[in-house]
N, CA, C and O atoms as a DFTB+ gen file, in Angstrom:
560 C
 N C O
     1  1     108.870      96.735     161.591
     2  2     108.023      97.737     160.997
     3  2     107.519      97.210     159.649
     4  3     108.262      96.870     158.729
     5  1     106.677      97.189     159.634
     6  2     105.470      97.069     158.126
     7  2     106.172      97.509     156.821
     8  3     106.816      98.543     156.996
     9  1     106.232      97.034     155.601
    10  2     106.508      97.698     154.622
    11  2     104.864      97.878     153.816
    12  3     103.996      97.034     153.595
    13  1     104.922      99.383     153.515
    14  2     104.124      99.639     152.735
    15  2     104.107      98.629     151.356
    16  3     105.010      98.252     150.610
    17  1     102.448      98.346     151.389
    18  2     102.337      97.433     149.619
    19  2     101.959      98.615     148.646
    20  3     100.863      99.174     148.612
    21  1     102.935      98.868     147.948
    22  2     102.066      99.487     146.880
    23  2     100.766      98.546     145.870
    24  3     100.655      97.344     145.627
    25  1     100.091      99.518     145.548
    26  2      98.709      99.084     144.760
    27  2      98.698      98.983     143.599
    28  3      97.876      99.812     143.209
    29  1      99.232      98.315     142.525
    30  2      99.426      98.712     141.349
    31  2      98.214      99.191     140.213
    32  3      98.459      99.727     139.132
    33  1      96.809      98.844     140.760
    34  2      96.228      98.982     140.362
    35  2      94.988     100.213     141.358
    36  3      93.849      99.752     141.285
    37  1      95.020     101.148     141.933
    38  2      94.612     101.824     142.844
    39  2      92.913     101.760     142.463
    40  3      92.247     101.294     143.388
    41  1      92.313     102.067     141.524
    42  2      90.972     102.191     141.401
    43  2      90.661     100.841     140.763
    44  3      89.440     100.786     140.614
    45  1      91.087     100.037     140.446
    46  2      90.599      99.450     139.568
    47  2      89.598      98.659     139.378
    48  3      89.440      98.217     138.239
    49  1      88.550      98.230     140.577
    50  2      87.157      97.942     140.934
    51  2      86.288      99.381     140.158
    52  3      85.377      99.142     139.366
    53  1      86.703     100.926     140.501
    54  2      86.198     101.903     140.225
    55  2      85.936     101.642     138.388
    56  3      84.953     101.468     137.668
    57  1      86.885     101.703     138.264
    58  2      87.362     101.674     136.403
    59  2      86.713     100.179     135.709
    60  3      86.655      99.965     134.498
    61  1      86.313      99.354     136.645
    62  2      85.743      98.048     135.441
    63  2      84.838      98.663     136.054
    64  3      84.694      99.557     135.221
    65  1      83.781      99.017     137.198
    66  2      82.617      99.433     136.645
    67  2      81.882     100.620     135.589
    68  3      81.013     100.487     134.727
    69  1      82.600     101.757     136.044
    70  2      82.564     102.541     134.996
    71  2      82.855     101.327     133.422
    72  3      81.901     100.696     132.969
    73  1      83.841     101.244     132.994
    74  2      84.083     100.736     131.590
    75  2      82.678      99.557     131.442
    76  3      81.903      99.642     130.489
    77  1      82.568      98.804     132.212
    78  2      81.138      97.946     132.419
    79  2      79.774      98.661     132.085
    80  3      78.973      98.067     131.363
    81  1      79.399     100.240     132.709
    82  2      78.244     100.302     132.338
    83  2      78.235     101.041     131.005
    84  3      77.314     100.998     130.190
    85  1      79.775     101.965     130.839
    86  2      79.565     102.043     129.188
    87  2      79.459     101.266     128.263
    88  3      78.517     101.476     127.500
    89  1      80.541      99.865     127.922
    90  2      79.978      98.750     127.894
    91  2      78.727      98.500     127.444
    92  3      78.638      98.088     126.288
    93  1      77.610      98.667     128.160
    94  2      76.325      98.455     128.061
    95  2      75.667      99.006     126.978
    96  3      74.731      98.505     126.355
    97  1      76.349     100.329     126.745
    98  2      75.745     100.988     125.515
    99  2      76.576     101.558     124.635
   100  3      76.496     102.648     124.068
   101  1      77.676     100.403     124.557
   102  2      78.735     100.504     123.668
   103  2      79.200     101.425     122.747
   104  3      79.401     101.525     121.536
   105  1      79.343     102.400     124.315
   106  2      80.430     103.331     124.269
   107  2      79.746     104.622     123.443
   108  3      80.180     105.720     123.094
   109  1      79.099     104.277     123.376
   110  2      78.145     105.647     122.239
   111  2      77.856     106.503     122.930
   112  3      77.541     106.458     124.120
   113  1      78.000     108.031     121.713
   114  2      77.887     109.163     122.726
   115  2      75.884     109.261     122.869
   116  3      75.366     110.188     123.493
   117  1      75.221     108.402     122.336
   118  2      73.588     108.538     122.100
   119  2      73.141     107.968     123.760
   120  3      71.942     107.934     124.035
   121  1      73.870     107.663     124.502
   122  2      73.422     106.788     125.770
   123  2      73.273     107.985     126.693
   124  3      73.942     108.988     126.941
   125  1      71.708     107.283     127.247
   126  2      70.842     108.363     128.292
   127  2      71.634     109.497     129.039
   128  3      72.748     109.339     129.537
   129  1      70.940     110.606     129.048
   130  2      72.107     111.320     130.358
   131  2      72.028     111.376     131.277
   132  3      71.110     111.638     132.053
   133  1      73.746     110.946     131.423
   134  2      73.831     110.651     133.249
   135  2      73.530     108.797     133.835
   136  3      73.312     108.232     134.907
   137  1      73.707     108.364     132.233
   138  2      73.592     107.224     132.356
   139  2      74.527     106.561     133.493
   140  3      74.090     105.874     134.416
   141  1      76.016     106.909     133.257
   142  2      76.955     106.118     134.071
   143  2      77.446     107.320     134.693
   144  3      78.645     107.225     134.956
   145  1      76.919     108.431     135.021
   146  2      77.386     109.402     136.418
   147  2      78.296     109.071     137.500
   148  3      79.401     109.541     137.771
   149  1      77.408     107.904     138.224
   150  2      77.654     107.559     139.322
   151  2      78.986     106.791     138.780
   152  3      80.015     107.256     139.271
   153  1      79.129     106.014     138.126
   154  2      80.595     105.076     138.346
   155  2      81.732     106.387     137.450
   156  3      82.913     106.387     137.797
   157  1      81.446     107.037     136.756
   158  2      82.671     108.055     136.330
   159  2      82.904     108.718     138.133
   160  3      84.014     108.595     138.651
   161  1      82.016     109.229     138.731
   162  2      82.023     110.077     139.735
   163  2      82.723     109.213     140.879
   164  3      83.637     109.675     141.562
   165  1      82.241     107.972     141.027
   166  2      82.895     107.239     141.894
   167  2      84.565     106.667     141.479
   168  3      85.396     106.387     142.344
   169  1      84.838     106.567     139.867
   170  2      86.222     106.310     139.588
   171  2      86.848     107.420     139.932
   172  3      87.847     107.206     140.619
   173  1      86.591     108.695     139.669
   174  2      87.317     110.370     139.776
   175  2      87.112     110.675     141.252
   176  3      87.873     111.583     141.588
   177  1      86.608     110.384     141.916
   178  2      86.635     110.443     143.571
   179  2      87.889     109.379     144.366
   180  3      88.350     109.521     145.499
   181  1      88.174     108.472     143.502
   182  2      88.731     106.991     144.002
   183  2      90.205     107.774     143.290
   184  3      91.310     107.517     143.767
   185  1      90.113     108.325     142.616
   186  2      91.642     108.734     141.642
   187  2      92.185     110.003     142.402
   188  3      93.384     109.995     142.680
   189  1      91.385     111.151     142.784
   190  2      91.123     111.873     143.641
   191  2      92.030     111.573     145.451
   192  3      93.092     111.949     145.946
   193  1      90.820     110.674     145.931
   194  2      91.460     110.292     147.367
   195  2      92.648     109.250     147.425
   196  3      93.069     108.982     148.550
   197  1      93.468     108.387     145.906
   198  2      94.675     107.738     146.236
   199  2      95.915     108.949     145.679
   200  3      97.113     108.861     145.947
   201  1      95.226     110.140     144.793
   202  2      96.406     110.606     144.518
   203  2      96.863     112.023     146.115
   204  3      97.901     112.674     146.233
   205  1      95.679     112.028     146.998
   206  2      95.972     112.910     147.927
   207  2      96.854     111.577     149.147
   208  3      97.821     111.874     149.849
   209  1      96.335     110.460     149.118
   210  2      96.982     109.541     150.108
   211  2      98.291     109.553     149.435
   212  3      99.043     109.366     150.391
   213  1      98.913     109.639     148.564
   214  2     100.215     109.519     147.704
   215  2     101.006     110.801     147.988
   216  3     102.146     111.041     147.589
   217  1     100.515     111.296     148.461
   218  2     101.155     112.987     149.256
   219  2     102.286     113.461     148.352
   220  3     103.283     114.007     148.826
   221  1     102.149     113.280     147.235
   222  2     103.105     114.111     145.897
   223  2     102.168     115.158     145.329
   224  3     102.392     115.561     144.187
   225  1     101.155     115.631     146.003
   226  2     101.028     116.900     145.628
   227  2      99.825     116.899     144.959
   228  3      99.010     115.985     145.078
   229  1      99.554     118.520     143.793
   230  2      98.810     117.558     142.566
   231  2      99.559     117.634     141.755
   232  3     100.665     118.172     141.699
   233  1      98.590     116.711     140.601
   234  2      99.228     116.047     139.633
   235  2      99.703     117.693     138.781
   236  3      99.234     118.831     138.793
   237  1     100.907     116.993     138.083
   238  2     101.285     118.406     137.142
   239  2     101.845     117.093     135.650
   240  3     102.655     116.169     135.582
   241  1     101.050     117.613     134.885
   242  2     101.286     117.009     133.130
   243  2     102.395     117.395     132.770
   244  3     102.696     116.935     131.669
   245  1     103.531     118.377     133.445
   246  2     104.578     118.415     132.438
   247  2     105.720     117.786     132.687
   248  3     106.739     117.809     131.997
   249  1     105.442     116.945     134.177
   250  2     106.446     115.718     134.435
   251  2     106.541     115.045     133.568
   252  3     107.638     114.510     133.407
   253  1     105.725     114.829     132.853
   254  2     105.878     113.640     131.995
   255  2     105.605     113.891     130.295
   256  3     105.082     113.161     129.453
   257  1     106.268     115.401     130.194
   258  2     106.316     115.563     128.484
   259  2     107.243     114.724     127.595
   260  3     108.269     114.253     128.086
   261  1     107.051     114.598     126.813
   262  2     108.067     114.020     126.426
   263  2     109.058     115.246     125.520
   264  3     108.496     116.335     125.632
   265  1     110.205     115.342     124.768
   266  2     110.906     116.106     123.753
   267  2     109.911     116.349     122.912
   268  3     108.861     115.706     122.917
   269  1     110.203     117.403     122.041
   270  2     109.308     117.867     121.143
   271  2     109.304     117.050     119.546
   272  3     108.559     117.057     118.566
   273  1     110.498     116.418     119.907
   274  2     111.088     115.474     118.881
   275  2     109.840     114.304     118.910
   276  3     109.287     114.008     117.850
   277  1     109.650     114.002     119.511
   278  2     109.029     113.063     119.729
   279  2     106.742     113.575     119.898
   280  3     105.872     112.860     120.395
   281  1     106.579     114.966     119.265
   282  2     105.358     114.898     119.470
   283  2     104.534     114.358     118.337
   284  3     103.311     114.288     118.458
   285  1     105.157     113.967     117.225
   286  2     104.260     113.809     116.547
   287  2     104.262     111.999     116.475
   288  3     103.432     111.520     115.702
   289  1     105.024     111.166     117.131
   290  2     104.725     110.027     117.595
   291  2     103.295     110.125     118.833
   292  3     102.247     109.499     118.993
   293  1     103.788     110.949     119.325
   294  2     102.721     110.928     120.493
   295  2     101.008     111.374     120.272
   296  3      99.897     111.133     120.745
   297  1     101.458     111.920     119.560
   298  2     100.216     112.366     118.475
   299  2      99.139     111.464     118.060
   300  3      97.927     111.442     118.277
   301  1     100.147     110.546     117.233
   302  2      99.347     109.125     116.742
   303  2      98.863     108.204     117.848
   304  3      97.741     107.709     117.955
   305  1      99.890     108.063     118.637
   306  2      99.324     107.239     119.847
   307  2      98.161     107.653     120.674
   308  3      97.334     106.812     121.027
   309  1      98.043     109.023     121.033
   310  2      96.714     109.755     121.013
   311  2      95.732     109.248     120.286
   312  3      94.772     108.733     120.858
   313  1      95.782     109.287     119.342
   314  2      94.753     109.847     118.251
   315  2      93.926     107.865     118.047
   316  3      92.778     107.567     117.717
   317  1      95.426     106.687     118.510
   318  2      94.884     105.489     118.536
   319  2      93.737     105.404     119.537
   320  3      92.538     105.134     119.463
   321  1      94.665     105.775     120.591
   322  2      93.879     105.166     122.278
   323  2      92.349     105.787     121.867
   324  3      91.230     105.288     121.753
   325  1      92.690     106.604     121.772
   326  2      91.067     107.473     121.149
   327  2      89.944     106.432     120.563
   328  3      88.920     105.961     121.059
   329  1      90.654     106.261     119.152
   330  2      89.935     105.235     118.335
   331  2      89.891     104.080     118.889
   332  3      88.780     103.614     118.640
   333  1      90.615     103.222     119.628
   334  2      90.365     102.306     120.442
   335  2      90.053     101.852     121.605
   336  3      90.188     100.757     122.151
   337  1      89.550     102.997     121.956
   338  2      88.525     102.837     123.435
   339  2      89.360     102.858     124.722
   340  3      89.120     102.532     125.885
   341  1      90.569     103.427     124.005
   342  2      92.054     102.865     125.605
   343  2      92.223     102.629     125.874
   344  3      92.560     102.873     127.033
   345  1      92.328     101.257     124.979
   346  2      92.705     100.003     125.224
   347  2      93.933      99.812     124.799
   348  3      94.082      99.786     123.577
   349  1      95.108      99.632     125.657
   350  2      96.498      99.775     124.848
   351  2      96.581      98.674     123.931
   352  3      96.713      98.994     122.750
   353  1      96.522      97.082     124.283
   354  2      96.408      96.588     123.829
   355  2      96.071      96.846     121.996
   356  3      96.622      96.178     121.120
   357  1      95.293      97.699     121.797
   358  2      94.791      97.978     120.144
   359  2      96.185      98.745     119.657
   360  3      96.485      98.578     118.475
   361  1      97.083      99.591     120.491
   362  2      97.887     100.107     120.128
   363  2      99.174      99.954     120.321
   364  3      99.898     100.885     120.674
   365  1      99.645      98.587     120.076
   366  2     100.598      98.421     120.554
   367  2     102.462      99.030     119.649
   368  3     103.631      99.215     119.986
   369  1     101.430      99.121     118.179
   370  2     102.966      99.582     117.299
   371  2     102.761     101.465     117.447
   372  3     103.449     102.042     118.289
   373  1     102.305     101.841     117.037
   374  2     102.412     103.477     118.063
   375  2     102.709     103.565     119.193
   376  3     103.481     104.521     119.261
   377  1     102.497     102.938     120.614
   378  2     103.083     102.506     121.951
   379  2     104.798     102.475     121.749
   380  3     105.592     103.259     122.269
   381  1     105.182     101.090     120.644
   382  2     106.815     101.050     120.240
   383  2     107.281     102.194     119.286
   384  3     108.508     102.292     119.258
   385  1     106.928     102.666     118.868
   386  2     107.157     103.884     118.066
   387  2     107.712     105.212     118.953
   388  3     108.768     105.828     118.812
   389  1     106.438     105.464     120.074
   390  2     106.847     106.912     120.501
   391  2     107.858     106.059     121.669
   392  3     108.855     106.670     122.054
   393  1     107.640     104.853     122.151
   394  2     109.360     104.438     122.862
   395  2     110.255     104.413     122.821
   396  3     111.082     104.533     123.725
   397  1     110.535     104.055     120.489
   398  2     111.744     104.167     120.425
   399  2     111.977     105.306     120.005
   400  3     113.202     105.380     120.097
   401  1     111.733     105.941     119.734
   402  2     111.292     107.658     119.355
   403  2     112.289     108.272     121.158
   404  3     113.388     108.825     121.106
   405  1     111.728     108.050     122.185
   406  2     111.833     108.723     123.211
   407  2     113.508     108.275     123.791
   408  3     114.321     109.072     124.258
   409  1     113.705     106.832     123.604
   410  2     114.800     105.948     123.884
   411  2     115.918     106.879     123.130
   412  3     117.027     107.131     123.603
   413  1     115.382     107.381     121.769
   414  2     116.592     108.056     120.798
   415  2     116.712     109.531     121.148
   416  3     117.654     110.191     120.710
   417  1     115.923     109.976     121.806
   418  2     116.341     111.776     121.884
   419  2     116.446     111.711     123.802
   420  3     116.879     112.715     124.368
   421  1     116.191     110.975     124.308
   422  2     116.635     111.577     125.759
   423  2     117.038     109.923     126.823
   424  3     116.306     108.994     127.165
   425  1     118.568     110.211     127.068
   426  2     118.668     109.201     127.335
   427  2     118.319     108.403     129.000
   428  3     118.826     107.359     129.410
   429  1     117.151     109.423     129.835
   430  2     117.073     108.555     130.328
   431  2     115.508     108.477     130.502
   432  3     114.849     108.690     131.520
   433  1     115.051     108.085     129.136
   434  2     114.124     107.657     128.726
   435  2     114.404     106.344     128.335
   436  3     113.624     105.400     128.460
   437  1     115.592     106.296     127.834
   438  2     116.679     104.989     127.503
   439  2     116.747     103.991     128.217
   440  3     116.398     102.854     127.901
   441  1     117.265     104.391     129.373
   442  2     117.365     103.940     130.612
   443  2     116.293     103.242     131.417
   444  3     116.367     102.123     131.925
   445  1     115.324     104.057     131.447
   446  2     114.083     103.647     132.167
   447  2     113.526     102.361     131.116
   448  3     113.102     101.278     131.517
   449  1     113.597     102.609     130.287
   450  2     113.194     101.304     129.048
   451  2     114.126     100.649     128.637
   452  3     114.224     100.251     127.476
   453  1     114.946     100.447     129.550
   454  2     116.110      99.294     129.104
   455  2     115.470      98.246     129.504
   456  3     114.778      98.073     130.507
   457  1     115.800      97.424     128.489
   458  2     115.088      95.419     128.472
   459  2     113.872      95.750     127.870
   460  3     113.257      94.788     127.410
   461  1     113.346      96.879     127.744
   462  2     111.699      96.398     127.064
   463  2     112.051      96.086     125.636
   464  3     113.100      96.488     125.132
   465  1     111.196      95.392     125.015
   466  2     111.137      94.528     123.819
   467  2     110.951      95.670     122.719
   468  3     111.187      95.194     121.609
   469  1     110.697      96.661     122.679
   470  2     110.199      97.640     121.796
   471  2     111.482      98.682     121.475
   472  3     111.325      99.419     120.502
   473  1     112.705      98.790     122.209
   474  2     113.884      99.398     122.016
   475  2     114.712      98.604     121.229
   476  3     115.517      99.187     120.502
   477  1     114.662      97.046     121.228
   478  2     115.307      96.021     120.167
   479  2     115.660      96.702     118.987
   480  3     116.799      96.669     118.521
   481  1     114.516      97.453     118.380
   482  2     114.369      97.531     117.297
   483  2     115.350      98.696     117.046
   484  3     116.210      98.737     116.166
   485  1     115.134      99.426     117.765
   486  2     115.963     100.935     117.247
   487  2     117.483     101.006     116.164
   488  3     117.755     101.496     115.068
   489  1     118.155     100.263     117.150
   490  2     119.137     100.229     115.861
   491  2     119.083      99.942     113.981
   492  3     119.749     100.229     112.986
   493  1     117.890      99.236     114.326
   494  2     116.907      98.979     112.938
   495  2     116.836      99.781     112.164
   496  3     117.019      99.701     110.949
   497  1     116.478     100.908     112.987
   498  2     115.460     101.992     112.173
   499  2     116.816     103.105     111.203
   500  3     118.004     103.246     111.492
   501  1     116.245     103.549     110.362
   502  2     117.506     104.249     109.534
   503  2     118.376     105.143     110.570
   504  3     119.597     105.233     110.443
   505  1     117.698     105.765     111.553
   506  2     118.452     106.655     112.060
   507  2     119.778     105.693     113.104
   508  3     120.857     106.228     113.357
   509  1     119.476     104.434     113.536
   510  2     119.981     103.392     114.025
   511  2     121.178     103.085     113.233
   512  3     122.286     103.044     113.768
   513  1     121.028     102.897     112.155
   514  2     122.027     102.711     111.041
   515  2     122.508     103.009     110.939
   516  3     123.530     102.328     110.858
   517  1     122.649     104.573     110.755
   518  2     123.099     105.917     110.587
   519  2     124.481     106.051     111.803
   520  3     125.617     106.525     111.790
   521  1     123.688     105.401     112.697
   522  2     124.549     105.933     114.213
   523  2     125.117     104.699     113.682
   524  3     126.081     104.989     112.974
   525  1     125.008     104.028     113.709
   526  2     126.487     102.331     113.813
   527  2     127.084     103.003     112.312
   528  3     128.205     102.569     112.576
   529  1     127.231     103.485     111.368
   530  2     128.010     103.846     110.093
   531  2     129.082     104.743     110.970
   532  3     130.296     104.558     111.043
   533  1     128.089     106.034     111.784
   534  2     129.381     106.960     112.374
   535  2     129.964     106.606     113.223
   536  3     131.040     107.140     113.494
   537  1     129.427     105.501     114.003
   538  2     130.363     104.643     114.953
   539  2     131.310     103.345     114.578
   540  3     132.001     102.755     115.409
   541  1     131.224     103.029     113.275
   542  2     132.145     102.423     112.463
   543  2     133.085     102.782     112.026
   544  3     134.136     102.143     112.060
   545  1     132.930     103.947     111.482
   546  2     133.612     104.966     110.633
   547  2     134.586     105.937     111.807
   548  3     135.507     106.656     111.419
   549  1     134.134     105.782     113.503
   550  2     134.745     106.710     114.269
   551  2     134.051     107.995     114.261
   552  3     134.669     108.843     114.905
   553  1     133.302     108.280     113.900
   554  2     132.831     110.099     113.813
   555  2     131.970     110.407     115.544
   556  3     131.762     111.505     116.060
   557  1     131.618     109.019     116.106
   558  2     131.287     108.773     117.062
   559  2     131.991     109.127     118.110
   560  3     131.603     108.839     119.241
């Protein structure tokens, strides 16, 4: 029997053309209307028919909230992708921020980001410190 390939990239012919014809008029909200219709319409149709082939339903945003501890990291990282066209790449220290942010209030946020390069740091951070003093000291 066949093993299913997952797609890791499901639209992603859809999404470089869209990003391609904005691109063209770099990204400005002054570009003709209905300039790139067709490739937004054809990426949201393509996002559309892999998330109904994926038979989990629809999508629901609060799978993936994070703690409240953690909104005003998420905030900034927002507020980057924004300013940088969503391109993670531009955002990569807000990206490690709301990780190690998420790594520290729920642990299997921890878990799921064990080995990434951006949790290294945590013990770093004062609150990191803080925890190895009470775990030195035993209060742990």
């Amino acid at each position: 029997m066949p093993v299913p390939v997952v797609d890791p990239a499901p639209c992603a012919v859809e999404a470089t053309l869209w990003r391609s014809c904005l691109k063209e008029f770099d990204y400005g909200p002054d570009r003709p209307k209905g300039a790139c219709e067709n490739q937004r319409l054809g990426y949201y149709s393509c996002i559309k028919d892999w998330t109904a082939k994926q038979g989990e339903g629809l999508y629901d945003y609060r799978k993936f909230n994070l703690i409240g501890a953690c909104a005003g990291e998420a905030e900034k990282l927002h507020q980057c992708m924004m300013v940088g066209m969503f391109e993670i790449s531009n955002c990569k220290e807000p990206m490690a921020e709301l990780k190690r942010c998420g790594a520290r209030h729920d642990m299997a946020v921890r878990q799921a980001l064990e080995g990434d390069s951006a949790l290294q740091a945590v013990d770093e951070e004062p609150q990191g410190i803080k925890r190895m003093w009470y775990h030195a000291i035993g209060k742990l």
